[in-house]
C-alpha positions as CSV (number, residue, x, y, z in Angstrom):
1,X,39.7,-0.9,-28.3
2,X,36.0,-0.5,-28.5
3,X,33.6,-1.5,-25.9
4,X,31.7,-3.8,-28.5
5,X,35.1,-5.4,-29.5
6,X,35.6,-5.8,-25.6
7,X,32.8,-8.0,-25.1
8,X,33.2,-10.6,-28.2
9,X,36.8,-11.4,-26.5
10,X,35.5,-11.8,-23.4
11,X,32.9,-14.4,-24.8
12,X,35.5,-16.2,-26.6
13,X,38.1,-16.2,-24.5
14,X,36.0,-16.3,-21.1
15,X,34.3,-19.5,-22.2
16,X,36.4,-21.2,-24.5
17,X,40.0,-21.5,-22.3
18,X,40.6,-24.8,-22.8
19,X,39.3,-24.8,-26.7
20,X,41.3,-25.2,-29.7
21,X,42.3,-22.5,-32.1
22,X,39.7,-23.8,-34.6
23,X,37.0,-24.0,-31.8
24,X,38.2,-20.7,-31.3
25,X,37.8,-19.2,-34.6
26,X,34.3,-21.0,-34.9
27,X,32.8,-19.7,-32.2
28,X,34.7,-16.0,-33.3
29,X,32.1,-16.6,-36.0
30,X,29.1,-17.2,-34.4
31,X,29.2,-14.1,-32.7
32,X,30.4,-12.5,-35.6
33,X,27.5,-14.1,-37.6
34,X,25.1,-12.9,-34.4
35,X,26.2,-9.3,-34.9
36,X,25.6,-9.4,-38.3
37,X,22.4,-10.7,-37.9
38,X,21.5,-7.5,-35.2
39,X,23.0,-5.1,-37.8
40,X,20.1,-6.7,-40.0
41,X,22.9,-8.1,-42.3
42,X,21.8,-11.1,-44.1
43,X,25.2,-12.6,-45.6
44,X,28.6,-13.3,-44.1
45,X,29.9,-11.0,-46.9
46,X,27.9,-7.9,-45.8
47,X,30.2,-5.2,-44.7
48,X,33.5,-6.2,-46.0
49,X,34.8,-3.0,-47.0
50,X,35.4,-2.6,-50.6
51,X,37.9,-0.2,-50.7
52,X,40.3,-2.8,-49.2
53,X,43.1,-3.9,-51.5
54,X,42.0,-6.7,-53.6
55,X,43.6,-9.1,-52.3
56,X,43.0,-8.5,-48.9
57,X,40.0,-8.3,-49.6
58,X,39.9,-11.2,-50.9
59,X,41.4,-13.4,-48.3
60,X,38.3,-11.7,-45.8
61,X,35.8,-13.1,-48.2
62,X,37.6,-16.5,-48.2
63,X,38.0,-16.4,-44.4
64,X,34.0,-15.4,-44.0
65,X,32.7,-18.4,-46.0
66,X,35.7,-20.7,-44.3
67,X,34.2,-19.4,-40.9
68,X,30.5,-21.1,-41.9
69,X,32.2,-24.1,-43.5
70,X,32.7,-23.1,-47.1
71,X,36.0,-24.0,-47.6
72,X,38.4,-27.4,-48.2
73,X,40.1,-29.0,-45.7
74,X,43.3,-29.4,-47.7
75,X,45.5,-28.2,-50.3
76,X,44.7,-30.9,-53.1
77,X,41.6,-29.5,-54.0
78,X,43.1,-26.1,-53.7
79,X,45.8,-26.5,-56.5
80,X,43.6,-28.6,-58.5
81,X,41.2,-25.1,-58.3
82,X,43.7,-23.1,-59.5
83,X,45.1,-25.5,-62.5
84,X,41.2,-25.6,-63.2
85,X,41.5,-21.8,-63.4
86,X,44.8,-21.8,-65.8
87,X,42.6,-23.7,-68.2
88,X,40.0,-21.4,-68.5
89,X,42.2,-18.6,-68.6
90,X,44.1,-20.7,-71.4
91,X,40.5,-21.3,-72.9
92,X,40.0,-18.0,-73.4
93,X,43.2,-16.7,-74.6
94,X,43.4,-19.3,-77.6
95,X,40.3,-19.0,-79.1
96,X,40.2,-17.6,-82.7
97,X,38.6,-14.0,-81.1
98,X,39.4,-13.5,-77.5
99,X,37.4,-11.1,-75.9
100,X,39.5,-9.2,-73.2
101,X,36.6,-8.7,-70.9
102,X,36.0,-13.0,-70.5
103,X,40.1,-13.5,-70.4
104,X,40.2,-10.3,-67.3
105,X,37.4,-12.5,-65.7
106,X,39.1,-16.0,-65.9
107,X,42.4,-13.7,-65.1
108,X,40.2,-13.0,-61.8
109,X,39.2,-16.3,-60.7
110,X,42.6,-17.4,-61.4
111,X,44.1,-14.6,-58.7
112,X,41.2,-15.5,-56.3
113,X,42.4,-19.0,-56.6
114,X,46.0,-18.4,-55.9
115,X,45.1,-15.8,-53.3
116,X,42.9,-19.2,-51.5
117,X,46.2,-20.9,-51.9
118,X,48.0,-18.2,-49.8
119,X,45.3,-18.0,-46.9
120,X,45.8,-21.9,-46.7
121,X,49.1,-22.0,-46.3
122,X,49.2,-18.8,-43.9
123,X,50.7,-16.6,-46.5
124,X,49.8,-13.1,-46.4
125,X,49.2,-12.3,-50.7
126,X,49.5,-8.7,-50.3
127,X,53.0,-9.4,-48.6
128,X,54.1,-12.0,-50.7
129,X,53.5,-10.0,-53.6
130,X,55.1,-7.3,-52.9
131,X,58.5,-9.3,-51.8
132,X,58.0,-10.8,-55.6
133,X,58.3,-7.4,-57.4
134,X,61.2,-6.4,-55.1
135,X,62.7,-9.4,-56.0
136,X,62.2,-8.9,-59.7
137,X,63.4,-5.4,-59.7
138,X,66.5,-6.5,-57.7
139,X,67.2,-9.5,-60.3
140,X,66.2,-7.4,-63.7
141,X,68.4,-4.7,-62.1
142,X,71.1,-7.0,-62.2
143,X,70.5,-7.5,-65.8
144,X,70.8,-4.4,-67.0
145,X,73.6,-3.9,-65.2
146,X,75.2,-7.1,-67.0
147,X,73.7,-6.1,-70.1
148,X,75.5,-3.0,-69.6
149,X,78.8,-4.2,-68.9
150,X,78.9,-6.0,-72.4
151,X,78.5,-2.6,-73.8
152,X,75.4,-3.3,-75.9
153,X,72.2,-1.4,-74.6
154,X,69.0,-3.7,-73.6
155,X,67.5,-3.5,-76.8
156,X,70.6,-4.6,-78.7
157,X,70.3,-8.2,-76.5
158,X,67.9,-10.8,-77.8
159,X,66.0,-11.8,-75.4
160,X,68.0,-15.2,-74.8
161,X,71.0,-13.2,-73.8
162,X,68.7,-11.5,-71.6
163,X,67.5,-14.8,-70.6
164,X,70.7,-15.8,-69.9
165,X,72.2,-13.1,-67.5
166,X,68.6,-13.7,-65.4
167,X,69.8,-17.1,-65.5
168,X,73.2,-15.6,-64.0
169,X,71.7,-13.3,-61.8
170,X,69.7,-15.6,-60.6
171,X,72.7,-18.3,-59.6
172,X,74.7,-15.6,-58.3
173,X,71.7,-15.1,-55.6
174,X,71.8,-18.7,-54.5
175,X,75.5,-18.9,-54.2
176,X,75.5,-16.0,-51.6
């Protein structure tokens, strides 16, 4: 540990022993704020690293505005953000010429919603996604190896037969 992370736990954790974690994280903030303000950094954002992953990085841009207030105190308006997103998204993707670039930009703010989501409810995105594709590999696995087993290759199944053993895959995963 660095000598100039040293001293910001002492402040917070000399002075605040009896706080709460939010008191905590607000005064974390401050002095975060404070250092940003010595570096001569003029927004909360300066000096988030952009070559994190995207979502992590966005969750440290959603946890810098939260720490000077810029966030909601519950989930309702949090959904009701990312429903507003699907929208657009679906805005964009109906209309008689969809221009990729707008739809990849609604796609955006939709992912930034549902990452906001995540921080919320103390799920770590990048973690979460990852446990989704190994979940889909896993089940679409199990497809092909029912698909398989009926002795017609993929591409002879129409996709409701397809459909239908991810159905069955799916079951079989509960039931264990």
């Amino acid at each position: 540990m660095k000598n100039s992370d040293i001293q910001p736990l002492l402040d917070v954790f000399g002075s605040l022993k009896e706080a709460s974690a939010e008191q905590v994280k607000q005064h974390w903030a401050s002095i975060k704020a404070k250092e940003r303000k010595d570096k001569s950094l003029h927004s909360v954002l300066d000096n988030i690293p952009l070559a994190l992953p995207a979502l992590t990085r966005s969750v440290k841009i959603q946890q810098r505005v939260a720490g000077v207030g810029f966030d909601w105190d519950d989930l309702g308006p949090v959904v009701d953000k990312i429903h507003e997103e699907i929208g657009e998204v679906l805005h964009e993707v109906r209309l008689d010429k969809p221009i990729q670039e707008k739809i990849q930009d609604e796609m955006g703010d939709l992912l930034f919603a549902v990452t906001n989501l995540a921080r919320h409810l103390g799920i770590e995105p990048e973690q979460a996604l990852r446990q989704a594709n190994a979940k889909f590999e896993r089940r679409f696995r199990g497809v092909e190896t029912l698909a398989s087993k009926s002795g017609k290759s993929m591409e002879e199944h129409s996709l409701i037969e397809l459909d239908g053993y991810w159905d069955q895959v799916k079951r079989n995963e509960v039931h264990k």
